[in-house]
GUTOR-212672 format. One record per residue: x, y, z of N, C-alpha, C, O in turn. Coordinates in steps of 0.02 Angstrom, whole numbers, plus 50000, padded with zeros to 5 digits. Atoms other than C-alpha are relative to their C-alpha. Example, Ala and Ser with C-alpha at 12.3 -4.5 7.8 and 13.67 -1.06 7.14 Angstrom:
<nodes>
500454994150000506154977550390500455006050000500975005950033
499584994149997506844994750357499615005550037499865011050045
</nodes>
This chain:
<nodes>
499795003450061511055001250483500674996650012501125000350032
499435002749992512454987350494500365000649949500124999749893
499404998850055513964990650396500674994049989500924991350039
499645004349976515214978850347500695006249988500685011649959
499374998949999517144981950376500295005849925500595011149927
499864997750056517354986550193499725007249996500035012549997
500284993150012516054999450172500125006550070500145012650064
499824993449956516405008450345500685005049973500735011149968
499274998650034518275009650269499845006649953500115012249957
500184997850058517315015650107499655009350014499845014449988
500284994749959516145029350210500455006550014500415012550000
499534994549944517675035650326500355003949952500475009949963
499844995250054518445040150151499775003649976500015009249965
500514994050031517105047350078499865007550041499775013150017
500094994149950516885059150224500745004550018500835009850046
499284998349976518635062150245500375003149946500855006949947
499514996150075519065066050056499325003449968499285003349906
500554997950016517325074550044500165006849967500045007449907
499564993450012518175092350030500274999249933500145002749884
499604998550090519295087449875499524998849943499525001349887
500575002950050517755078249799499695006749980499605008549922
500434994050039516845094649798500365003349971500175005949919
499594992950060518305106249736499954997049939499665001049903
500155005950034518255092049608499535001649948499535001949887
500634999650044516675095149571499615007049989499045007549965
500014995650016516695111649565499825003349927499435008149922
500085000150065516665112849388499544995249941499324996549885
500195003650006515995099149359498954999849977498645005149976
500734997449997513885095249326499544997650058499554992350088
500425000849923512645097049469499754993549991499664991649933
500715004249998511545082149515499595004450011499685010350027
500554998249989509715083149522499904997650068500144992450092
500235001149929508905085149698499944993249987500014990549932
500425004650006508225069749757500454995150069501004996650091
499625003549961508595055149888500544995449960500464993549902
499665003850034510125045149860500665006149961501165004449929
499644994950049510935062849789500695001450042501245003650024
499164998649967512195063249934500314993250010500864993450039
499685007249998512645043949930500445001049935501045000949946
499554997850059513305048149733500445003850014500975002649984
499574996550018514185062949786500694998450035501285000050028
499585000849953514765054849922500464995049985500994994450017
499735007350006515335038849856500354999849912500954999349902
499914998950066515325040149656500615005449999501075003449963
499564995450025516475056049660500694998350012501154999549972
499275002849982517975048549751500384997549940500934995649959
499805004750062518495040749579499875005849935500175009449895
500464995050088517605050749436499555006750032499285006750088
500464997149988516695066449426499374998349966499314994449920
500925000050024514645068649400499935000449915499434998349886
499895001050086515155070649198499754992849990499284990549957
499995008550008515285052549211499214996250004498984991049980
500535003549979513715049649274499475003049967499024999349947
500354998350037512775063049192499965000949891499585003049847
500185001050082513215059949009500114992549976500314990749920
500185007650027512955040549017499594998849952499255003049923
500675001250028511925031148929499614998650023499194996549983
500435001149970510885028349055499864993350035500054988849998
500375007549983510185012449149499444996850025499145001550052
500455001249971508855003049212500354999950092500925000850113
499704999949924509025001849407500434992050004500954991150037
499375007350014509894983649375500545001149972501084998549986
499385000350036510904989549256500505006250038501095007050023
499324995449960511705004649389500124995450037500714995950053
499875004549939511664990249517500524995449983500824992950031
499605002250047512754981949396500575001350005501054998350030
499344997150018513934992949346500345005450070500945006850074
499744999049925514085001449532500424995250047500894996450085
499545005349962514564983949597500764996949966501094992449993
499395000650006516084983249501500435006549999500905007849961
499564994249976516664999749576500325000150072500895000650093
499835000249921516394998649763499514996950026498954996650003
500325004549982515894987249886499345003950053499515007650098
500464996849968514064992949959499964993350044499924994650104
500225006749983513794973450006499715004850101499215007550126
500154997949930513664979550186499295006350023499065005950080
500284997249990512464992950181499484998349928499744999349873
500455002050046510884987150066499385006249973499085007349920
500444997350002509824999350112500015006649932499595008549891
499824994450040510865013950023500014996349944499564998349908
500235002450077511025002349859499284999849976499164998949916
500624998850032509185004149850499905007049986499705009849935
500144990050027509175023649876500475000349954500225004049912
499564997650046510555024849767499724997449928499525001749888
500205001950054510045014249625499155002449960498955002449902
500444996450013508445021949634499995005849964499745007349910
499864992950039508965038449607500375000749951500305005549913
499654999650078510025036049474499464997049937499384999949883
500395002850051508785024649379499265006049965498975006949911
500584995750006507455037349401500385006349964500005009249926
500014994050007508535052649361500514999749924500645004949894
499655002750029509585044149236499904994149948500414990849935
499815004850019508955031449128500114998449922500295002549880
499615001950093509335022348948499665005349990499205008050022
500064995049996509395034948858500495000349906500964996549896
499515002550060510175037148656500255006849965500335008049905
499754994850042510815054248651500734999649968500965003349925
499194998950038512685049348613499864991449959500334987449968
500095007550031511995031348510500554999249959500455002849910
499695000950076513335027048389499694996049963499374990849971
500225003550065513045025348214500344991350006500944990650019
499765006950023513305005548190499784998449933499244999149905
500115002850073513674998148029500114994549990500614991550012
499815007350004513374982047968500364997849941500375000249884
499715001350095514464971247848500244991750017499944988250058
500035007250019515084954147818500434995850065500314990050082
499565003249943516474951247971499764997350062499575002250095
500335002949936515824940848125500755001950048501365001650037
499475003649920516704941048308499564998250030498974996750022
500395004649950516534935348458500295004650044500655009050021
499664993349952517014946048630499974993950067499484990250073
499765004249961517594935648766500185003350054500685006650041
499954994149937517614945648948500164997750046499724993950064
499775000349949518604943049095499975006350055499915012350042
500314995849929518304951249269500334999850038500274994850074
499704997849965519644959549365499735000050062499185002450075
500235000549923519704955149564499725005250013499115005550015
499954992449964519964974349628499455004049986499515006749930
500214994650019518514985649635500235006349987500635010150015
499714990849997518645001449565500795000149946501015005649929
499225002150016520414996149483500215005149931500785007249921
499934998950053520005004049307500584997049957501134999149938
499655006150046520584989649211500105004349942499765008749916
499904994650072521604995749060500684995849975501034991750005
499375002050075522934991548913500154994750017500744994150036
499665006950015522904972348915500554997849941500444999149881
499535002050037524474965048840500104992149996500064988150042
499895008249974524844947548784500764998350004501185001749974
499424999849993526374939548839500164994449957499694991149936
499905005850049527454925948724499474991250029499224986250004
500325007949991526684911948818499215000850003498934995450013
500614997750040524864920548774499584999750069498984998350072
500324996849936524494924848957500025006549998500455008849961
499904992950013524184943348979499965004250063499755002750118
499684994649941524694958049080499535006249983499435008649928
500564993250012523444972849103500355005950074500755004050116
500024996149963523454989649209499625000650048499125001550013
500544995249977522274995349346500085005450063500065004950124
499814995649993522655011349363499765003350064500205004750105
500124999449944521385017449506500034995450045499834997350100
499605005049941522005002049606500754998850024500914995850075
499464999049988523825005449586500224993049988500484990750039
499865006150002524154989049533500354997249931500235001249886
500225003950089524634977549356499804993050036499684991750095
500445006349971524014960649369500054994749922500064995449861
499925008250061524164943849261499504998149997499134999250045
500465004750006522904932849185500214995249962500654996349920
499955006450046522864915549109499475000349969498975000750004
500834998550036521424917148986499724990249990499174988249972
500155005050016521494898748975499664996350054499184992450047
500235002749955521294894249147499425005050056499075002650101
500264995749965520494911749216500455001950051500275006250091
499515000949909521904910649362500165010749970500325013549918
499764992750005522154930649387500615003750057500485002350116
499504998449954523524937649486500155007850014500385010949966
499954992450008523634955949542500785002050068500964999350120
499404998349975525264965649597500155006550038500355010949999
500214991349974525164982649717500755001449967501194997649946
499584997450051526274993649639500225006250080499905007150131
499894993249933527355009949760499495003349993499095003349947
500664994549968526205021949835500005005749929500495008149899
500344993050056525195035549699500504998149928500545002949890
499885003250073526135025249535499545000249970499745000649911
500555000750041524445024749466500144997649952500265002249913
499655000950052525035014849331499625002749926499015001849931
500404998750041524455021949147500014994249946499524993449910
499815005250023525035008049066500474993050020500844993250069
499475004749986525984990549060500324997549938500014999349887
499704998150063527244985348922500474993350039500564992650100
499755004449993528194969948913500835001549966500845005949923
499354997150003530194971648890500214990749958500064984849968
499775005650043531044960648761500034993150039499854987850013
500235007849993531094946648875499674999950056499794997950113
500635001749965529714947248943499615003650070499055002750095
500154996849931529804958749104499575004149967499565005849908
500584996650011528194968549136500355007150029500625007850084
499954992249975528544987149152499515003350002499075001649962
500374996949994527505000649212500095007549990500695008749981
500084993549995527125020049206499675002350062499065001650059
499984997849962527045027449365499585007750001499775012350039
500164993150040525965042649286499565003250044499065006050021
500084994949941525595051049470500625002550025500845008250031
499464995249968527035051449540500834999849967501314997549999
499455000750042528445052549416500574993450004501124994150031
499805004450007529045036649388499984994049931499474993549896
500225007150030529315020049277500374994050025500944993750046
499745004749947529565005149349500114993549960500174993749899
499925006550027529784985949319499714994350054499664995350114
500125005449937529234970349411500094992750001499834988549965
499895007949989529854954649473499484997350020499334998150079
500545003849985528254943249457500234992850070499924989950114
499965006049962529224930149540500095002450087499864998250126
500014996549953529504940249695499575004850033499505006250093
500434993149974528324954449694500255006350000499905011450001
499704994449990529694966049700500005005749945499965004149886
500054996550054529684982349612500675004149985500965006550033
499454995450001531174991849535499805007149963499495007149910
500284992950014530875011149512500475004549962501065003849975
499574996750005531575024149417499765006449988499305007249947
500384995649998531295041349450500215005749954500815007049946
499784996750035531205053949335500535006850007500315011450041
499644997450009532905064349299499705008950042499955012450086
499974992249990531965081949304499184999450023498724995750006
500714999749946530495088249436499705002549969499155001549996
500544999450084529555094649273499574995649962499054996949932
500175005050041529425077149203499324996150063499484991950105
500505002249959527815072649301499704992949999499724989050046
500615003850031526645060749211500464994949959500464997149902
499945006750062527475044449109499574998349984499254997850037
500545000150045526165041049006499904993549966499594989550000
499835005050036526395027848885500844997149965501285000749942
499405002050015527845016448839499974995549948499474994449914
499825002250077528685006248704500744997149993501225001149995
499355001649999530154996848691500194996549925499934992049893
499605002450081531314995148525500184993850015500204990750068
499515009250010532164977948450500715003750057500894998550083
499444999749974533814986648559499704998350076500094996950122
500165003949923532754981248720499975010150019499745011150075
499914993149971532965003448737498985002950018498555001249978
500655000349986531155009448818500065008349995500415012150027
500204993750009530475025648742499175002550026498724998450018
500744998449957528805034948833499915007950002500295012650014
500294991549986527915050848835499635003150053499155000150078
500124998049921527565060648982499255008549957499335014349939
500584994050031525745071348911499855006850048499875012650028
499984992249967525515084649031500605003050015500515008550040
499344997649999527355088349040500355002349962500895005149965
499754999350095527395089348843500874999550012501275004150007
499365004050020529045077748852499944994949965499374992749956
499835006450020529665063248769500764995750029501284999050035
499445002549957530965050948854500174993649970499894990749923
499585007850028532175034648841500305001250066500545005950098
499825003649937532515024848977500494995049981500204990349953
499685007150005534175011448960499894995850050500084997450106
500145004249940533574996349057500694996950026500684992450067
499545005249976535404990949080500565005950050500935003650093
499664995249957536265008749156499315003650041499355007950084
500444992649953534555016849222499925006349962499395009449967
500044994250018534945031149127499395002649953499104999649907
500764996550043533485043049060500155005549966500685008349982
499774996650042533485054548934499305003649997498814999949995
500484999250018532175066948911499885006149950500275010649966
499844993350029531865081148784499335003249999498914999050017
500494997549986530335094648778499745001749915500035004949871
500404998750051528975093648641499665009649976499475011950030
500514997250017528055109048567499595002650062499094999250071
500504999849948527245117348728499224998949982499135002249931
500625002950004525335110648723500064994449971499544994549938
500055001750057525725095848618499644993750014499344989749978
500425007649966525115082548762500254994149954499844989849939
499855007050009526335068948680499404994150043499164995850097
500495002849990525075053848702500494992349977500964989750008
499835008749994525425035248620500735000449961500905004649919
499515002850021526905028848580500174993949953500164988849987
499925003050043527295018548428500754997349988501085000050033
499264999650035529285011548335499874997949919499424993849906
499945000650088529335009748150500504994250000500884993450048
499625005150026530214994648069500695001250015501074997250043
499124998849984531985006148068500115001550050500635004850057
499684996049927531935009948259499845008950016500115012250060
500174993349976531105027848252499395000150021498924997449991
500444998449952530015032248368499515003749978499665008149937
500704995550039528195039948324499845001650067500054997950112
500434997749970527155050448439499485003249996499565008449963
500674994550007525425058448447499955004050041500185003850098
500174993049967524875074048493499305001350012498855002849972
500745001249982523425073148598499685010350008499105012250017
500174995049980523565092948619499745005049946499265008849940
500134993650074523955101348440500184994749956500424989149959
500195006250071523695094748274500714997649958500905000149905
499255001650021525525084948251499994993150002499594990550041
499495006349954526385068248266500565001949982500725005649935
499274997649980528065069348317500534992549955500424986549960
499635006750014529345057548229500605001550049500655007450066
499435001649939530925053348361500484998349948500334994349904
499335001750005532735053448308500234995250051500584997550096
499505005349977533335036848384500625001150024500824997750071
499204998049961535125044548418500075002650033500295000850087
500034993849977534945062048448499595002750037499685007850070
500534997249973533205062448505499725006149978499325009450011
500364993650021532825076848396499334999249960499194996049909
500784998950052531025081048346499705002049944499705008249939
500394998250053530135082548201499175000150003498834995550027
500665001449992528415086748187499654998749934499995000149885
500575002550065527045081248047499445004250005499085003050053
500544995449960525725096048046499404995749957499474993749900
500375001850020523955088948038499415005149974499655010549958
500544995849994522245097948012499955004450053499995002650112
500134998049925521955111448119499445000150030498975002349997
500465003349973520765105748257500214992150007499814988350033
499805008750015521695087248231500165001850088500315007050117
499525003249931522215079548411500024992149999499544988549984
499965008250016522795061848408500274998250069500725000550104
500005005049932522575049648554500544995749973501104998249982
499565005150031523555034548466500095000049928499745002849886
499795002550060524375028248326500354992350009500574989250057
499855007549992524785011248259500384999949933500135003349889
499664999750054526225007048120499964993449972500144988250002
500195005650042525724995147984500454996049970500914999949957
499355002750022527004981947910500185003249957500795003749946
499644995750088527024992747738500255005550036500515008949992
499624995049989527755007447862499485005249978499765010749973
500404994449976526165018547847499805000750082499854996350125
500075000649929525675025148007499215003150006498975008049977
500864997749993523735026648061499915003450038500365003050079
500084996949948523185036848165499085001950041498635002349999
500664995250000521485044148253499875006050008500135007850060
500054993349998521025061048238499535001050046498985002950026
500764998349960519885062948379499745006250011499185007950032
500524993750005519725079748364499465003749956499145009049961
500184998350053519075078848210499494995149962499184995949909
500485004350010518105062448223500304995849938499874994049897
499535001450059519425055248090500224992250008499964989850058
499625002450022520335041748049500604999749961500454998749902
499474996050035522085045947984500684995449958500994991449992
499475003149982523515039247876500425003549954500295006349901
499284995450021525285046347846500474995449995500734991950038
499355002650011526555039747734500575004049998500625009449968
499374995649974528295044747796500384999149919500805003649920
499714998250059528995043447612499755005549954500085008849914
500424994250070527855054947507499705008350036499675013950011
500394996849961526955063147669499575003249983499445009049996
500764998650013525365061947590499574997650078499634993650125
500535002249919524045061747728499285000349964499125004249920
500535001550033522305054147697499335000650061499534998550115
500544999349929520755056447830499384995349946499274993749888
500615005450016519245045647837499574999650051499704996450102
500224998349940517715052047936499634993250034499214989850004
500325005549959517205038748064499184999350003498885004749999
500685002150028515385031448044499615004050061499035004450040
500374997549945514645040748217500065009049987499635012650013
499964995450020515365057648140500685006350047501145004650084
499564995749971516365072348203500295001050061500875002850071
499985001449944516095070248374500124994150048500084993950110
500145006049969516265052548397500994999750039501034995650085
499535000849949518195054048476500354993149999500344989150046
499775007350001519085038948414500724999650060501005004450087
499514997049954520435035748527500564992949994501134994049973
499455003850022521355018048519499874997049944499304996649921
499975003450052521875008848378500564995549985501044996050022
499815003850000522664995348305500154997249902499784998449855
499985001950054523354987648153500054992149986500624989749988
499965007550000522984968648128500004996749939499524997249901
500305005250072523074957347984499815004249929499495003349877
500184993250077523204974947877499215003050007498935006149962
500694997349999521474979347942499855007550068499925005950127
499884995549943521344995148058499284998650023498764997749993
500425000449935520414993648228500095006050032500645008650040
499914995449954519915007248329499214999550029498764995850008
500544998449982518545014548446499885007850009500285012450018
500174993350000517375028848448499735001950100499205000950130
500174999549932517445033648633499595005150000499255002950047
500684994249983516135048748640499354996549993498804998650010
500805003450020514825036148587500004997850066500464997550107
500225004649942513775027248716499474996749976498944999449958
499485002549982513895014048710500614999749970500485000749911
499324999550028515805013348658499984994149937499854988149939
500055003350072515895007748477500744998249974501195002449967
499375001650032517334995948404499875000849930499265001349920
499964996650074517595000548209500454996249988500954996150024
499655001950041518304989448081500145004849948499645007749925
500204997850065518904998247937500524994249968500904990149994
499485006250031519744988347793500225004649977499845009449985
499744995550035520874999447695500104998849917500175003749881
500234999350045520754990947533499475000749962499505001549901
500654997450026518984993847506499815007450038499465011350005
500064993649980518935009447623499254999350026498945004650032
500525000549948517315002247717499854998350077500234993850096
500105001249951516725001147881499434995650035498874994150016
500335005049969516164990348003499855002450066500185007250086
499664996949914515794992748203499324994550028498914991149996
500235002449936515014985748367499915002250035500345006350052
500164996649922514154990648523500584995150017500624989949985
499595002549941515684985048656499334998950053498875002950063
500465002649972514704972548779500535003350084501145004050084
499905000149945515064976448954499804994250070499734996650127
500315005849955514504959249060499225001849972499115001149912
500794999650022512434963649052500035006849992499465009149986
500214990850011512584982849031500455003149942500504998249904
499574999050048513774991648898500195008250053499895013050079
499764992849949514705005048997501084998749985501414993749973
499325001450002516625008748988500245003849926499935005249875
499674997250085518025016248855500684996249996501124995950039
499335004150040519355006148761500565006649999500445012049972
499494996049970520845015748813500654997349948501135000949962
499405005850037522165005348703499634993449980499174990250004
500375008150031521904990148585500834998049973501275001449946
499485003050022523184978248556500014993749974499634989549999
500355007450064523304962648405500394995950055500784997750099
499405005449963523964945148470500154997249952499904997949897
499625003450061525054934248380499344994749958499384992149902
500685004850014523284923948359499795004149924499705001349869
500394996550043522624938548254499305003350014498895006549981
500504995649960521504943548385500195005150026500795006550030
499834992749948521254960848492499714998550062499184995650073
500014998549936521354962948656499805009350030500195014050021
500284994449981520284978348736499795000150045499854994750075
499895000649937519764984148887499235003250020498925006149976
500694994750002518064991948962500335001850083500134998550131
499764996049933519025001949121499335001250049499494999650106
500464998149971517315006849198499704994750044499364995450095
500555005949977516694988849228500784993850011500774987849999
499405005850005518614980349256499934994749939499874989249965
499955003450055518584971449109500444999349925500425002349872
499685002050049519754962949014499704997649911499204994249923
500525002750063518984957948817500304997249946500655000249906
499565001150070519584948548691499645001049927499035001149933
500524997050059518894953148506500304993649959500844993649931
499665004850091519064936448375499605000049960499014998549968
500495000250041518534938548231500114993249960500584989349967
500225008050020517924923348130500594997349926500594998849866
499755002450056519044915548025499874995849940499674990049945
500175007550091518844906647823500174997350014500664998950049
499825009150015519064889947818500315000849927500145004449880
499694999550080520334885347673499644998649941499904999949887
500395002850043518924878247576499705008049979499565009049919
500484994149999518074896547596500555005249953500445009549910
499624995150057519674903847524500104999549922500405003949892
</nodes>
């Protein structure tokens, strides 16, 4: 069998990081016998475990051939893309045990998909920048990377060794910063150079940077989730600041409120955290118990939304009265909403446990819902990790599984229509 350059590369790893793949997968769920069963374990696990593969939605053998070729390059060996796609199609295919509920209602979009160079990259948290080019993550490529959505021109940036970035985040004027959320770091980058500037975290505790956020003072606040910290970075001394959440509390997204205080979710126990701006002292907000919140998003009226994914929720907490209101998501208890967004006064989020991954309008003055299968190129595969509005009034989302950038517009009245 002739191999090209790429896939021997691809092989010598697989064989070589075979050992961690199985401790890995140790826990993890068996495949079924069959040929093609050690090409998956061998190749598929390097990245993701067998979870991934065994609670899909399934595919036809085109549609794994599909969504395999924007992981890793087989091009060189043909023969194994037939055993492989075989055996998955056969042992694996469509399939509608996690279907989300979809609901229909009056709002049209449109979804607009761009296609990250880097296999494997797990494209994630597109951002737009003032001149309405955008900056994304991809995290298993160690990289961020630019696009022009106008012209397609894409530009990708290696990042220091095991940065994995978890995010990217644009700095009042305009510099792209990163989260370093392997090997304790956050960084910055000169596009015009390539160069990266690093800053490493204060205390050998603070592991994981997570997500970031920068106030009107240009000051960059971020939460470090398996470290249950919260931090502030000054971009003009370096200096970091970090203080310790609630043990379990898995700080998660990062938000600022109109007056400069800092919001956090608690992806661990049922809280968000509000941030003292000066002092850095914590407050917590107790939710339902069973609540865990992936993100939150703060609305111009200064409510703050949230998702309850542990609870299959939708959430919102006004910091004046601290009434809190839940609103179960249309797929139900289990559906795992995870980012969200506040646009045009309308909350956006998705139900990541579904398959395929479901975007959700809700409106909040009628308190109805809306949603969408997320398209993936020809297959629907992938989870919206972060959603973010543009000054347009569109969202920007991501399908990590299949590199894919997405834009979401929805249809606008004509003044005659208003």
């Amino acid at each position: 069998m002739s191999r090209s350059p790429k896939t021997i590369l691809l092989a010598a790893a697989a064989f070589t990081l075979l050992p961690l793949a199985a401790q890995a997968q140790s826990q993890a769920p068996a495949l079924p016998d069959g040929a093609g069963k050690s090409i998956a374990e061998g190749v598929c696990t390097l990245c993701h475990q067998t979870n991934m593969i065994t609670s899909s939605s399934g595919y036809t053998k085109d549609g794994w051939k599909e969504l395999i070729g924007t992981m890793v390059d087989l091009s060189g060996a043909p023969n194994d893309v037939t055993t492989l796609t075989d055996y998955l199609a056969t042992n694996f295919p469509p399939n509608t045990k996690r279907q989300p509920k979809l609901v229909s209602g009056p709002t049209e979009i449109t979804f607009t998909e761009w296609v990250m160079p880097t296999l494997g990259q797990r494209t994630r948290d597109p951002m737009q920048a003032a001149d309405g080019t955008i900056w994304w993550a991809g995290q298993f490529g160690n990289l961020i990377g630019h696009l022009n959505p106008k012209t397609g021109e894409k530009k990708e940036y290696y990042l220091p060794e095991m940065s994995k970035p978890h995010t990217v985040e644009l700095d009042n004027d305009g510099v792209p910063w990163f989260t370093g959320n392997m090997n304790g770091t956050i960084g910055k980058l000169d596009p015009a150079t390539g160069k990266t500037t690093v800053y490493k975290m204060p205390d050998p505790a603070a592991k994981d940077p997570h997500t970031i956020k920068f106030d009107k003072n240009n000051i960059l606040w971020f939460s470090l989730q398996n470290s249950d910290m919260i931090g502030r970075l000054d971009p003009k001394t370096g200096d970091i600041k970090l203080v310790k959440t609630t043990p379990k509390s898995k700080p998660y997204g990062v938000k600022i409120a109109a007056d400069g205080t800092p919001w956090v979710s608690c992806n661990g126990r049922p809280c968000l955290i509000k941030v003292d701006p000066q002092t850095m002292a914590l407050t917590e907000v107790a939710l339902q118990e069973g609540s865990t919140v992936r993100r939150l998003d703060i609305a111009d009226d200064g409510m703050i939304w949230f998702v309850n994914s542990g609870l299959g929720r939708i959430g919102r907490y006004n910091p004046k009265t601290a009434e809190i209101k839940e609103w179960l998501s249309p797929s139900g208890p289990k559906s795992h909403p995870y980012a969200i967004a506040i646009v045009d006064g309308v909350v956006w989020y998705n139900e990541s446990n579904q398959r395929p991954d479901a975007l959700v309008r809700f409106d909040p003055k009628t308190e109805t819902f809306q949603s969408w299968a997320i398209p993936s190129g020809g297959i629907y595969a992938g989870i919206a990790r972060h959603i973010r509005g543009t000054r347009e009034g569109n969202l920007l989302i991501h399908q990590s599984a299949t590199n894919r950038i997405i834009q979401v517009t929805p249809k606008r009245k004509s003044a005659s229509a208003q």
